[in-house]
C-alpha positions as CSV (number, residue, x, y, z in Angstrom):
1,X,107.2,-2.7,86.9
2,X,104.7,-4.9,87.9
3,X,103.6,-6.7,84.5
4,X,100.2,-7.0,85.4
5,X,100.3,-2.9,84.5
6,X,100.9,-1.7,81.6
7,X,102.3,2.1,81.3
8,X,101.2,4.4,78.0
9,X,101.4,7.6,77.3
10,X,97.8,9.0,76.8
11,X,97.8,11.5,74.1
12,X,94.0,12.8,75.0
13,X,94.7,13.3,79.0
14,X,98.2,14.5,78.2
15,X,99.6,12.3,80.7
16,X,101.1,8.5,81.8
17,X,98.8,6.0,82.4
18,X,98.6,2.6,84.5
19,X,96.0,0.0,82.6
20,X,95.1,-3.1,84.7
21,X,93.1,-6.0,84.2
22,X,90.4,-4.0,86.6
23,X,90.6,0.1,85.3
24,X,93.4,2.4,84.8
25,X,95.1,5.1,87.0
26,X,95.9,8.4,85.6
27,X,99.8,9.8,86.9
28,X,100.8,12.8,87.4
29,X,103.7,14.2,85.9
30,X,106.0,13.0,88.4
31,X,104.9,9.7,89.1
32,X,104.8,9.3,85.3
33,X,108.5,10.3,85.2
34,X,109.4,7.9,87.2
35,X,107.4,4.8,86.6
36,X,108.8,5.5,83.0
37,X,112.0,4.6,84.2
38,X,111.4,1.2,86.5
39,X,112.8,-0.9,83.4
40,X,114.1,-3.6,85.8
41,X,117.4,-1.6,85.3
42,X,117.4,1.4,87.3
43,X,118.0,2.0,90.8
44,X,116.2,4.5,92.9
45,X,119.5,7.0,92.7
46,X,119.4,6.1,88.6
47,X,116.1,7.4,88.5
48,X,116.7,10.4,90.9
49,X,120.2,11.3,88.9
50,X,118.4,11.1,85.4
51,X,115.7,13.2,86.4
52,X,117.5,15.8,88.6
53,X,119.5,16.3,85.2
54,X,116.3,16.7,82.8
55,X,114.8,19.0,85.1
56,X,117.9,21.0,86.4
57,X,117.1,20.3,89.9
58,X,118.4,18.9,92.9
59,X,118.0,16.4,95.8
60,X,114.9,14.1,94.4
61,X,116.2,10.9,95.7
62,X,114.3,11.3,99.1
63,X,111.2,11.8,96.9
64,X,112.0,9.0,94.3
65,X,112.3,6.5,97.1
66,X,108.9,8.1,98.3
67,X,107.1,7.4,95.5
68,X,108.7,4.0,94.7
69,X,107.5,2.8,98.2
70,X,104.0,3.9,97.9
71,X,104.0,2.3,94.0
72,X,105.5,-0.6,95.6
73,X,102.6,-0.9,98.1
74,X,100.2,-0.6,95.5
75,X,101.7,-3.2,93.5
76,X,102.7,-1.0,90.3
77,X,106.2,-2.0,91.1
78,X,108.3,-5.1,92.1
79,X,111.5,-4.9,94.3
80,X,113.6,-7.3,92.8
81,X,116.8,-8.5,94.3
């Protein structure tokens, strides 16, 4: 994750937030699932595997790697080689 963001639960919204130098952007369960697991460890699959098993579902890579490229354009995340 970019660390110019800083991810928090927010117990009065129910839901992940983003707080920046400049506001904050409210997630929605999903994207909050997933930017929960950009630890600088996990790949794209990591995160698709881990949640596929703690939802019982299948096939979210294609919509992991979605997600990561749009949070990637905005600058919440960091590809790092």
């Amino acid at each position: 994750m970019n660390s110019h963001f800083q991810l928090q639960w927010e117990e009065k919204q129910n839901c992940f937030v983003l707080l920046y130098p400049e506001g904050m952007v409210q997630l929605n369960q999903s994207a909050g699932e997933i930017m929960n697991l950009c630890d600088g460890k996990n790949s794209a699959l990591d995160i698709a595997k881990i949640l596929e098993e703690k939802f019982n579902i299948v096939g979210l890579l294609h919509d992991v790697n979605e997600f990561l490229d749009d949070a990637m354009t905005r600058n919440w995340v960091i590809y790092n080689v």
